[in-house]
Biopython code that builds the backbone (N, CA, C, O; Angstrom):
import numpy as np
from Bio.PDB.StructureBuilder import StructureBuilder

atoms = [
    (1, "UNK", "N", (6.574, -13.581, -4.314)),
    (1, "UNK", "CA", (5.916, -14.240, -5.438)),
    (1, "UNK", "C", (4.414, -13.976, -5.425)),
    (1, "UNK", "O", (3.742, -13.792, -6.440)),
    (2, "UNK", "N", (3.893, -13.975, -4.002)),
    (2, "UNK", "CA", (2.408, -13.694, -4.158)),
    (2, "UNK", "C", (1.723, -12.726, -4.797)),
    (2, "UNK", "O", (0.599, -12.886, -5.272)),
    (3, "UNK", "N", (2.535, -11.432, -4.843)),
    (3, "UNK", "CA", (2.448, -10.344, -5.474)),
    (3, "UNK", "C", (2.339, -10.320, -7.126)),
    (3, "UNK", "O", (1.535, -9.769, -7.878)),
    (4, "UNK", "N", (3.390, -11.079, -7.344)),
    (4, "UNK", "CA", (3.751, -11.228, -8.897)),
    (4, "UNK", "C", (2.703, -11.643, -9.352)),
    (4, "UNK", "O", (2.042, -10.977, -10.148)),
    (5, "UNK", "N", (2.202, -13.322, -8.757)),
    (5, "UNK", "CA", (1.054, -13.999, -8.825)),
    (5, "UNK", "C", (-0.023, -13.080, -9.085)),
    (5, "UNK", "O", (-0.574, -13.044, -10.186)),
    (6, "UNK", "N", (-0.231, -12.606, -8.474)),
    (6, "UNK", "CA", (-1.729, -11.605, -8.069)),
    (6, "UNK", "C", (-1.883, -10.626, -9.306)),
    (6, "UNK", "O", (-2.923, -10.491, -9.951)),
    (7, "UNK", "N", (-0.529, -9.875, -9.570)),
    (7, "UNK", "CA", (-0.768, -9.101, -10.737)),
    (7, "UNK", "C", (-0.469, -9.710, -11.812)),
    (7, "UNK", "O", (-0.980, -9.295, -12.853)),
    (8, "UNK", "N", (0.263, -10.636, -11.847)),
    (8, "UNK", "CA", (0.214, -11.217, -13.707)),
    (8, "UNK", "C", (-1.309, -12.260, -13.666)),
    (8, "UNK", "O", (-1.362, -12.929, -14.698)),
    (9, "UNK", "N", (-2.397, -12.498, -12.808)),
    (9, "UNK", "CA", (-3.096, -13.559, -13.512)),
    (9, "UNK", "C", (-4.513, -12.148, -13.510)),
    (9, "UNK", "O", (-5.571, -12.530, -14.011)),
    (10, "UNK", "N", (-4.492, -10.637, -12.973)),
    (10, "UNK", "CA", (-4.951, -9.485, -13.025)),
    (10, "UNK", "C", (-5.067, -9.281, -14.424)),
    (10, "UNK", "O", (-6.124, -9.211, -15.051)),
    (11, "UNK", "N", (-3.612, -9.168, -14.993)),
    (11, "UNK", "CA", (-3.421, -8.435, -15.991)),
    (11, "UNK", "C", (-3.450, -9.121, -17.577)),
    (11, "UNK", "O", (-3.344, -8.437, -18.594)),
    (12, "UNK", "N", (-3.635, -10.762, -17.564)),
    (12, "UNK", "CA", (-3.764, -11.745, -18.208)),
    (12, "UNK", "C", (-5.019, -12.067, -18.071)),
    (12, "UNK", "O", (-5.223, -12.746, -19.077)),
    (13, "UNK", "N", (-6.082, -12.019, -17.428)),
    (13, "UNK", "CA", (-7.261, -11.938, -17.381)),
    (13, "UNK", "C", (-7.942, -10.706, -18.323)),
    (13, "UNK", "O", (-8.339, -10.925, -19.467)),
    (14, "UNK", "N", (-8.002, -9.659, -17.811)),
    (14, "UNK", "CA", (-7.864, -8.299, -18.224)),
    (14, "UNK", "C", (-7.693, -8.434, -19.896)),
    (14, "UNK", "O", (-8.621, -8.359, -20.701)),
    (15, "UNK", "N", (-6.589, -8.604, -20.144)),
    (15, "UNK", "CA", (-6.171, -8.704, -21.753)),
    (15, "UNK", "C", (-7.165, -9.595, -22.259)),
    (15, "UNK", "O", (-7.759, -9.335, -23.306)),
    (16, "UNK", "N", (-7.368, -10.524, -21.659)),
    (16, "UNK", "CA", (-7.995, -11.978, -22.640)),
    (16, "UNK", "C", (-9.873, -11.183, -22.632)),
    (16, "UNK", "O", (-10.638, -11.598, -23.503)),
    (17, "UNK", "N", (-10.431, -10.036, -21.550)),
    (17, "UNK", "CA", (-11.436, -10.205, -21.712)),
    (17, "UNK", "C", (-11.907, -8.684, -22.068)),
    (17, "UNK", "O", (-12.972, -8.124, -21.810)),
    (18, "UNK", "N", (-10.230, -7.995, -23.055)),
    (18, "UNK", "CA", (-10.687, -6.761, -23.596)),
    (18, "UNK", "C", (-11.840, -6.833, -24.579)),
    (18, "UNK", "O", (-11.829, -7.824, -25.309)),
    (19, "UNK", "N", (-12.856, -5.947, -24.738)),
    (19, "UNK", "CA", (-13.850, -5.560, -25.626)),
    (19, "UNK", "C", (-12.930, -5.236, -26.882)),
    (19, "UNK", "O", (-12.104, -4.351, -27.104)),
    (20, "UNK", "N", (-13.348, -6.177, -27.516)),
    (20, "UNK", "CA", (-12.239, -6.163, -29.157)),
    (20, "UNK", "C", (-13.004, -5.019, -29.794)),
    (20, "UNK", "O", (-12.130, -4.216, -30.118)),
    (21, "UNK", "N", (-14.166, -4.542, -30.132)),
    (21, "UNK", "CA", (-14.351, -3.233, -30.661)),
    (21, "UNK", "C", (-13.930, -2.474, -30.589)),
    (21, "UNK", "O", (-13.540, -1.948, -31.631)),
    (22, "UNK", "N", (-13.713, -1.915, -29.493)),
    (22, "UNK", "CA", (-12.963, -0.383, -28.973)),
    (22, "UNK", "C", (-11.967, -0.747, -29.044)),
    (22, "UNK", "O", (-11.266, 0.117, -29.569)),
    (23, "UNK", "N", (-11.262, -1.871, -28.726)),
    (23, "UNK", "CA", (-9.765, -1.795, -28.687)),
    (23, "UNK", "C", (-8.882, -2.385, -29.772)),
    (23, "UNK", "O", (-7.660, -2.397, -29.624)),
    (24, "UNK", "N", (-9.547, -2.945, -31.010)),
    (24, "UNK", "CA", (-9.182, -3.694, -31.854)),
    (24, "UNK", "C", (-7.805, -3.033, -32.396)),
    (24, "UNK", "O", (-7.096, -3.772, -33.079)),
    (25, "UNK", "N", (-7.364, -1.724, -32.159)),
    (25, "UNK", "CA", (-5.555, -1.444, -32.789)),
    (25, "UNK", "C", (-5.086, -2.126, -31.858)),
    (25, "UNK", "O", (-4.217, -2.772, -32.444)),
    (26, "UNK", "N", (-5.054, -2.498, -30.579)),
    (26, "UNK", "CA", (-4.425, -3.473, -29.617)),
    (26, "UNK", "C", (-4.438, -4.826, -29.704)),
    (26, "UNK", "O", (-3.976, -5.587, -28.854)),
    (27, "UNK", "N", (-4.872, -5.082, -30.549)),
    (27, "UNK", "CA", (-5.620, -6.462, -30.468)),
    (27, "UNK", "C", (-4.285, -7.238, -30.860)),
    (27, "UNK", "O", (-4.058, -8.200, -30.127)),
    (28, "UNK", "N", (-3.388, -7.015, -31.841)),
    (28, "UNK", "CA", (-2.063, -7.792, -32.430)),
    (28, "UNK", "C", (-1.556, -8.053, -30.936)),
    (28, "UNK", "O", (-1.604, -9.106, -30.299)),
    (29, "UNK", "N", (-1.003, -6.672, -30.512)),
    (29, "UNK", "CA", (-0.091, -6.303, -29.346)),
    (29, "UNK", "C", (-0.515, -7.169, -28.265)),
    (29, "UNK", "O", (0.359, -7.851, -27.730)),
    (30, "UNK", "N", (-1.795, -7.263, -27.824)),
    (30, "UNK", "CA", (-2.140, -7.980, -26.537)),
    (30, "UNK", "C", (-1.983, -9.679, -26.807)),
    (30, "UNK", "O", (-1.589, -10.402, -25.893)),
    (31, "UNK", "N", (-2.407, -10.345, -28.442)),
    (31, "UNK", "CA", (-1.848, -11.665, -28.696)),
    (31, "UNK", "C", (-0.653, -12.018, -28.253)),
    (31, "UNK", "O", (-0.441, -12.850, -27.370)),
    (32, "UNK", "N", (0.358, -11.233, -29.013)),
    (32, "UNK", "CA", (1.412, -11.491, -28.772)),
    (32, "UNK", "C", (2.120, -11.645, -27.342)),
    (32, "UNK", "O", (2.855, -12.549, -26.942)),
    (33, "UNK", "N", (1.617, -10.340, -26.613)),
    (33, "UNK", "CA", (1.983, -10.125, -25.128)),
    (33, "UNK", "C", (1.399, -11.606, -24.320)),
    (33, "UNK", "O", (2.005, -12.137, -23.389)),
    (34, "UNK", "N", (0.324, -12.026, -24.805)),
    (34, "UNK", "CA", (-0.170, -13.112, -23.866)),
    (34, "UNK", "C", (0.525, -14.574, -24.549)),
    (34, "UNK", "O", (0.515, -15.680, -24.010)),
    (35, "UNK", "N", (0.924, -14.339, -25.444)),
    (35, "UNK", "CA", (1.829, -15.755, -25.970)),
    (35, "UNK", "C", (3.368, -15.927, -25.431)),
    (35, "UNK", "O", (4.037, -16.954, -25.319)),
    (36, "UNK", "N", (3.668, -14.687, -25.161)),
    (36, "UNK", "CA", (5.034, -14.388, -24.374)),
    (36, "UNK", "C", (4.976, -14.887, -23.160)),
    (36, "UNK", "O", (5.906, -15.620, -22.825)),
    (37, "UNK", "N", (3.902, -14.630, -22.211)),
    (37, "UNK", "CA", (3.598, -14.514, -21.009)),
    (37, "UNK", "C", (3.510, -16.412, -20.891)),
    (37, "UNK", "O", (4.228, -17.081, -20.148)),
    (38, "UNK", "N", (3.022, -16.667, -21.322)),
    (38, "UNK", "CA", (2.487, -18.291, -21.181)),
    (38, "UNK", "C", (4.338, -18.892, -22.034)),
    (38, "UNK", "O", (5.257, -19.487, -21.471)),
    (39, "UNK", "N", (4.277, -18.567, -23.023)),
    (39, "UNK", "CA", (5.559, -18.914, -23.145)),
    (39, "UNK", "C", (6.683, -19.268, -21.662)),
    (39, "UNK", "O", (6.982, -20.368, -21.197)),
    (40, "UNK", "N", (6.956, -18.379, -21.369)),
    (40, "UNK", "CA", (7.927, -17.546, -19.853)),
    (40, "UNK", "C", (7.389, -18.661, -19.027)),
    (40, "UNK", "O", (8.181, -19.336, -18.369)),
    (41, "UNK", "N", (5.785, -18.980, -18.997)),
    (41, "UNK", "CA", (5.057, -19.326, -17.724)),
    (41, "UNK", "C", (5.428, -20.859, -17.606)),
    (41, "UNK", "O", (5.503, -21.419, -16.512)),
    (42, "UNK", "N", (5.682, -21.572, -18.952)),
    (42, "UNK", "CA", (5.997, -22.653, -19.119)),
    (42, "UNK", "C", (7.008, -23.054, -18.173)),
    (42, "UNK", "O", (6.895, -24.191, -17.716)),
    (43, "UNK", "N", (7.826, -22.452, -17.851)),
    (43, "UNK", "CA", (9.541, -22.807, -17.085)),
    (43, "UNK", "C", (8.776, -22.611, -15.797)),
    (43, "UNK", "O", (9.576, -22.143, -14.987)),
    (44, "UNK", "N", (7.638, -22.753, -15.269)),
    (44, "UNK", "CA", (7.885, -22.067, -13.993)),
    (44, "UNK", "C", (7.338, -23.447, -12.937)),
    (44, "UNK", "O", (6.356, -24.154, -13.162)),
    (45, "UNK", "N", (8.187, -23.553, -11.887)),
    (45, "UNK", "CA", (8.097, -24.671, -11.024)),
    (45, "UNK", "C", (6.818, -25.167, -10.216)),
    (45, "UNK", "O", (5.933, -24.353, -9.950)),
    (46, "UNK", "N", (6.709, -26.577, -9.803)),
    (46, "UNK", "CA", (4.814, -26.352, -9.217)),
    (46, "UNK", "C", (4.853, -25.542, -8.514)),
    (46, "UNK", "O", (3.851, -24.836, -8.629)),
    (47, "UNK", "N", (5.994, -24.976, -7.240)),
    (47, "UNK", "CA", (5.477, -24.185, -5.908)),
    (47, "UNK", "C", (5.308, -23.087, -6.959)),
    (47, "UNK", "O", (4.295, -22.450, -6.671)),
    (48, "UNK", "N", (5.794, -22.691, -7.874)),
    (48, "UNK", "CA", (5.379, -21.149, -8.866)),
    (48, "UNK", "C", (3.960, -21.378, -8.872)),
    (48, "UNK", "O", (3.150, -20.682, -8.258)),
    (49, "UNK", "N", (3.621, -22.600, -9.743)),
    (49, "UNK", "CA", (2.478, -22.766, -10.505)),
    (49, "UNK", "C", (1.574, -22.693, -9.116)),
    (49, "UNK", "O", (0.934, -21.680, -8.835)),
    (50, "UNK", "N", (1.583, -23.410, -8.607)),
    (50, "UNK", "CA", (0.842, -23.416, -6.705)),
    (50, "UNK", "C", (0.398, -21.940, -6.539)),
    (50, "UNK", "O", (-0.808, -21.697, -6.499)),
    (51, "UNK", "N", (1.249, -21.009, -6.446)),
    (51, "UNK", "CA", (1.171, -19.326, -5.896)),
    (51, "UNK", "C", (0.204, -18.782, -7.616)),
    (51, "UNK", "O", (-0.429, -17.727, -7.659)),
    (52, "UNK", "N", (0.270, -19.401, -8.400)),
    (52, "UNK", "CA", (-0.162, -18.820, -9.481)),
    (52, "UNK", "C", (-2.006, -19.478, -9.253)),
    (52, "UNK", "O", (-2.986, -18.745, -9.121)),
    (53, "UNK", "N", (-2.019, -20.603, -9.262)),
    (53, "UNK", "CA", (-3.319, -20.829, -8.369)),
    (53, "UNK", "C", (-4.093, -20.294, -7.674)),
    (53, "UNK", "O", (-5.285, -20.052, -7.865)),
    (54, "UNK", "N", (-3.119, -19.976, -6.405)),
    (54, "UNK", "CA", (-3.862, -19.479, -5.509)),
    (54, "UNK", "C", (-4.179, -17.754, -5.780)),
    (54, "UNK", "O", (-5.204, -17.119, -5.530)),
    (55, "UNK", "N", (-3.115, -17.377, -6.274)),
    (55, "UNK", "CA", (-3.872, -15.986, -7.205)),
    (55, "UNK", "C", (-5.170, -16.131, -8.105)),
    (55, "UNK", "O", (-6.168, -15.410, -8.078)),
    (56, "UNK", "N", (-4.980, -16.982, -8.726)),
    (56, "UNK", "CA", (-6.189, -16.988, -9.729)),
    (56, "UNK", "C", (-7.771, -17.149, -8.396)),
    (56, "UNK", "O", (-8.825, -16.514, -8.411)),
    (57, "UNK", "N", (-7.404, -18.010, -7.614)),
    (57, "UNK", "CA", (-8.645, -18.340, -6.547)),
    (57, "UNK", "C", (-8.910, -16.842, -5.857)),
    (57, "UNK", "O", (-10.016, -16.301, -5.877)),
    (58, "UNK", "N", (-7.908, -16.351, -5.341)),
    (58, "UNK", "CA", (-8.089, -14.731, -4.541)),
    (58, "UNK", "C", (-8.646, -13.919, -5.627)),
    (58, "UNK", "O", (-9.585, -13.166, -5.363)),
    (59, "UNK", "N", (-8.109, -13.994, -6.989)),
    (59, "UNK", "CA", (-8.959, -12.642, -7.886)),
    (59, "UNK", "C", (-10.183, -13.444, -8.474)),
    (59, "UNK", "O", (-10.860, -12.816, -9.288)),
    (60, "UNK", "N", (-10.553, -14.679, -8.199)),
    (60, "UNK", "CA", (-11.684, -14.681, -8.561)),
    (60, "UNK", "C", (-12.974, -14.529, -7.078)),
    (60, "UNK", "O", (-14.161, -14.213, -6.992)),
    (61, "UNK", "N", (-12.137, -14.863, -6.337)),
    (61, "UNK", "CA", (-12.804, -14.506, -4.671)),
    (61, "UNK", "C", (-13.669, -12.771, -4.925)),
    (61, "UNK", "O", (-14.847, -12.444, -5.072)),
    (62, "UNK", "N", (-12.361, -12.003, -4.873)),
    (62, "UNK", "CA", (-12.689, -10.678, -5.340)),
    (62, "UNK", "C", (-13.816, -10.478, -6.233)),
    (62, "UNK", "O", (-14.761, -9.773, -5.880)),
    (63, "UNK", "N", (-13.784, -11.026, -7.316)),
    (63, "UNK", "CA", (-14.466, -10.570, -8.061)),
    (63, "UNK", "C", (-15.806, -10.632, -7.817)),
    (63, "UNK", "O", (-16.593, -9.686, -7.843)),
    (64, "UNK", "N", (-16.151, -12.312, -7.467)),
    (64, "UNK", "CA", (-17.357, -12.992, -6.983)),
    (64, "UNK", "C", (-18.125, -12.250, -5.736)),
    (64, "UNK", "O", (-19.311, -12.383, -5.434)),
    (65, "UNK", "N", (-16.813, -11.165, -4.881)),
    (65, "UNK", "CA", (-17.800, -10.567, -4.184)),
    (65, "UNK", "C", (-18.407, -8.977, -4.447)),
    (65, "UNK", "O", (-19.280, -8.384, -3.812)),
    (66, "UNK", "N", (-17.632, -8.539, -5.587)),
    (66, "UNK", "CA", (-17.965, -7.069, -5.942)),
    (66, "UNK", "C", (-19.670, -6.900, -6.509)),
    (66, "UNK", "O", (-20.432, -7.860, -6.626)),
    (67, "UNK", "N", (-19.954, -5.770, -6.748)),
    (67, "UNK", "CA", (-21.417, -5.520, -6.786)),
    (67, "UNK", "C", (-21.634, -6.069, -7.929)),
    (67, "UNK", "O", (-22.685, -6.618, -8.262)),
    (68, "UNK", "N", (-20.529, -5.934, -8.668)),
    (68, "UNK", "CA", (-21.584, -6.450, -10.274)),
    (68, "UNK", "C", (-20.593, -7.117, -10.981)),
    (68, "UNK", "O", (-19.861, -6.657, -11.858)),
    (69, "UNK", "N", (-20.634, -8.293, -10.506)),
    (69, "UNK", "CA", (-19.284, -9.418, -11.118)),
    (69, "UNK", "C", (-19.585, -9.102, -12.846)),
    (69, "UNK", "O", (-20.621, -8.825, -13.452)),
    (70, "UNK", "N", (-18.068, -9.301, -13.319)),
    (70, "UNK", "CA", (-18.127, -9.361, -14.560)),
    (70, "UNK", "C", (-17.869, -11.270, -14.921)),
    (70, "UNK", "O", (-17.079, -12.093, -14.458)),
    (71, "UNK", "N", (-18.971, -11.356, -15.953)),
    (71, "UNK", "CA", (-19.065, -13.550, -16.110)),
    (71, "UNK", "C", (-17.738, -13.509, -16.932)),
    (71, "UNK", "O", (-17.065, -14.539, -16.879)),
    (72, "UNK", "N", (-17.284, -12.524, -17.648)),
    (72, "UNK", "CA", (-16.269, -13.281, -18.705)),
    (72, "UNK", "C", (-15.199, -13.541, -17.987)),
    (72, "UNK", "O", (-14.843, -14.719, -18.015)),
    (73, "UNK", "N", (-14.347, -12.554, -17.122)),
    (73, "UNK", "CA", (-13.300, -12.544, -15.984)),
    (73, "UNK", "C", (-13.410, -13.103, -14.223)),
    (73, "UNK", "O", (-12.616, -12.999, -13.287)),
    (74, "UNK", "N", (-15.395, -13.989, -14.391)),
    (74, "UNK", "CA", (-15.226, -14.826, -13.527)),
    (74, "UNK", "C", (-15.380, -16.266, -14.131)),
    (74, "UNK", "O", (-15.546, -17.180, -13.324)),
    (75, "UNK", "N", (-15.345, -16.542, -15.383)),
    (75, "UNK", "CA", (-14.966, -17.353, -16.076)),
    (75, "UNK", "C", (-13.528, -17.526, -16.289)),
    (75, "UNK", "O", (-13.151, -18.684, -16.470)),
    (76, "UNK", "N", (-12.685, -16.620, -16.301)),
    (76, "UNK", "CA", (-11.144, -16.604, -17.023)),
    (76, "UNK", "C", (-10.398, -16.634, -15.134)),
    (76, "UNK", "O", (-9.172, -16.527, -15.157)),
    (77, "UNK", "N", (-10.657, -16.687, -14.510)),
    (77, "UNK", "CA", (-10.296, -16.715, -13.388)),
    (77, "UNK", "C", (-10.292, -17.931, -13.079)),
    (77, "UNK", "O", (-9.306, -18.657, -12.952)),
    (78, "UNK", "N", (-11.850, -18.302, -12.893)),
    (78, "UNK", "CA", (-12.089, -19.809, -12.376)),
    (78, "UNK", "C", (-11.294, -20.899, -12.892)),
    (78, "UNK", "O", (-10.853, -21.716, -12.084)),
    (79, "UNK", "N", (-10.990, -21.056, -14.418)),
    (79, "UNK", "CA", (-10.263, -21.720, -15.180)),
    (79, "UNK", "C", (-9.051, -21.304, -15.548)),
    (79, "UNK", "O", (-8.348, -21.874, -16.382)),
    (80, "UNK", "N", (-8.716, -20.127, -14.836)),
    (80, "UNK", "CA", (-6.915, -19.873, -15.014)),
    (80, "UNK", "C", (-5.846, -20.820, -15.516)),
    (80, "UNK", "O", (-5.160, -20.634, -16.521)),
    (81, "UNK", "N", (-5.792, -21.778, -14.760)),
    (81, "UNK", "CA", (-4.290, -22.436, -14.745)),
    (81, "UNK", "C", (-4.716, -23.478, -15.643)),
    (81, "UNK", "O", (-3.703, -23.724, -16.298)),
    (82, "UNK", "N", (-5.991, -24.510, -16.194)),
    (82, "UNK", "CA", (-6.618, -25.266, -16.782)),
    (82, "UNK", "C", (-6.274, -24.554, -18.265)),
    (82, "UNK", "O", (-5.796, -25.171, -19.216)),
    (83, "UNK", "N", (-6.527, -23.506, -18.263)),
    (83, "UNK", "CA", (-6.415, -22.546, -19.578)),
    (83, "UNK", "C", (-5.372, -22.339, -20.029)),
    (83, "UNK", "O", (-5.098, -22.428, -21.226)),
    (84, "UNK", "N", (-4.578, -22.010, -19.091)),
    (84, "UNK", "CA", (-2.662, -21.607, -19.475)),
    (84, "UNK", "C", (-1.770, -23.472, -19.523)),
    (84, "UNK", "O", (-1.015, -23.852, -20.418)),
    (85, "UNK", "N", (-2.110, -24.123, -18.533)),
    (85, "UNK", "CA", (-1.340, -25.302, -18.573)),
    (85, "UNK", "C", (-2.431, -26.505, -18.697)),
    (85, "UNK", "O", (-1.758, -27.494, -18.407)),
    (86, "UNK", "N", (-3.411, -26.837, -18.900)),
    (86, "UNK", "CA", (-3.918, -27.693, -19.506)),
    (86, "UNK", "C", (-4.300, -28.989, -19.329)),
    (86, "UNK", "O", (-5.493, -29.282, -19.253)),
    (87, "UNK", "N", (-3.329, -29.896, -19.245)),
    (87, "UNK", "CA", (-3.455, -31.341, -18.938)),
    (87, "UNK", "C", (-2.866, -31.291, -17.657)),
    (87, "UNK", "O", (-1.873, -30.565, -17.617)),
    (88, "UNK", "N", (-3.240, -31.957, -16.373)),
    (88, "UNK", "CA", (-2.782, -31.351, -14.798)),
    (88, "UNK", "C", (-3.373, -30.618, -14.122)),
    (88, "UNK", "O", (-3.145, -30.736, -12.918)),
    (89, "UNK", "N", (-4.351, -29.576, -14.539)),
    (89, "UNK", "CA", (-5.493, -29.205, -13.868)),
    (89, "UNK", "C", (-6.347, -29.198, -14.407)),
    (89, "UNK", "O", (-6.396, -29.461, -15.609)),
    (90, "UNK", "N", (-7.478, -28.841, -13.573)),
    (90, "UNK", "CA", (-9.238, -29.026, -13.734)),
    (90, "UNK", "C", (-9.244, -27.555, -13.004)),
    (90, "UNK", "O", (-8.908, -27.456, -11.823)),
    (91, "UNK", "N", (-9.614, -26.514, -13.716)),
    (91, "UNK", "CA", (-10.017, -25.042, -13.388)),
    (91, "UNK", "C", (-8.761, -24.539, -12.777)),
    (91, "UNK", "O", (-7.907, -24.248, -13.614)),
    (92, "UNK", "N", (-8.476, -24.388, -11.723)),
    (92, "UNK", "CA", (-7.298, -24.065, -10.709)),
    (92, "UNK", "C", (-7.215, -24.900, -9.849)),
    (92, "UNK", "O", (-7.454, -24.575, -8.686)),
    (93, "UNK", "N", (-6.896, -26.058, -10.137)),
    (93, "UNK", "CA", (-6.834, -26.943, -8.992)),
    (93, "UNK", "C", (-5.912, -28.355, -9.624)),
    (93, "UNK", "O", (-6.480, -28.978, -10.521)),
    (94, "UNK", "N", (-4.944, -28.705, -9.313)),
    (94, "UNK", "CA", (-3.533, -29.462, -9.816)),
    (94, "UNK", "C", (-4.377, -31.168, -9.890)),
    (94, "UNK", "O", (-4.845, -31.636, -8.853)),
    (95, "UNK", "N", (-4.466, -31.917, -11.182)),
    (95, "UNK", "CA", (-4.965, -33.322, -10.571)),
    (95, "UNK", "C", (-4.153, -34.159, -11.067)),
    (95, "UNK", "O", (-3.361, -33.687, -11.882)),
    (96, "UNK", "N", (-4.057, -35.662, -10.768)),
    (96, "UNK", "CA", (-3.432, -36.352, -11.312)),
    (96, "UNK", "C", (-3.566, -37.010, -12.607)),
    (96, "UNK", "O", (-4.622, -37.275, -13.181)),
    (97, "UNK", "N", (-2.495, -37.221, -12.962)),
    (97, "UNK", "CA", (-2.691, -37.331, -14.011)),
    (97, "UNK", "C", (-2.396, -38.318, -15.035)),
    (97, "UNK", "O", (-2.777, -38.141, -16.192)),
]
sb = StructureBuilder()
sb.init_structure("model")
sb.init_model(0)
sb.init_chain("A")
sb.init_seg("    ")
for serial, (resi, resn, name, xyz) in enumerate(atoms, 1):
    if name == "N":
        sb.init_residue(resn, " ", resi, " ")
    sb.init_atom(name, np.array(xyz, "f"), 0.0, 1.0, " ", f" {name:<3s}", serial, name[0])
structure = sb.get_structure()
């Protein structure tokens, strides 16, 4: 699962912080793809949601230490799971509720 984790909150990041100029014929395709994705994500259990966390914390770790952080995808990181599921967390981090 850690794996999965690691590359779907990669590649859901990524999409959400394409440069819509250059890529605007993608732009339908990547909505949709990320409404699917969160759709799917809905069914998925806390220990899922837990490993999906702790991905979002490792790729924003990463990022925070590369030479020239990008703010939009250390923004979309930090607030991963807050963003996708909403009421229950505060950034990536599960609260009560």
């Amino acid at each position: 699962m850690k794996s999965i984790a690691d590359t779907l909150v990669f590649a859901v990041a990524h999409i959400g912080c394409r440069d819509d100029e250059n890529d605007e014929k993608y732009l339908d395709d990547d909505v949709r793809a990320l409404e699917q994705i969160a759709f799917l994500l809905g069914a998925t259990s806390p220990a899922e949601q837990d490993e999906l966390a702790a991905a979002a914390e490792r790729a924003l770790a990463e990022e925070q230490s590369s030479l020239q952080p990008n703010a939009r995808l250390l923004h979309d990181y930090a607030h991963w799971m807050e963003e996708l599921f909403g009421g229950g967390w505060e950034r990536n981090q599960r609260v009560d509720g």
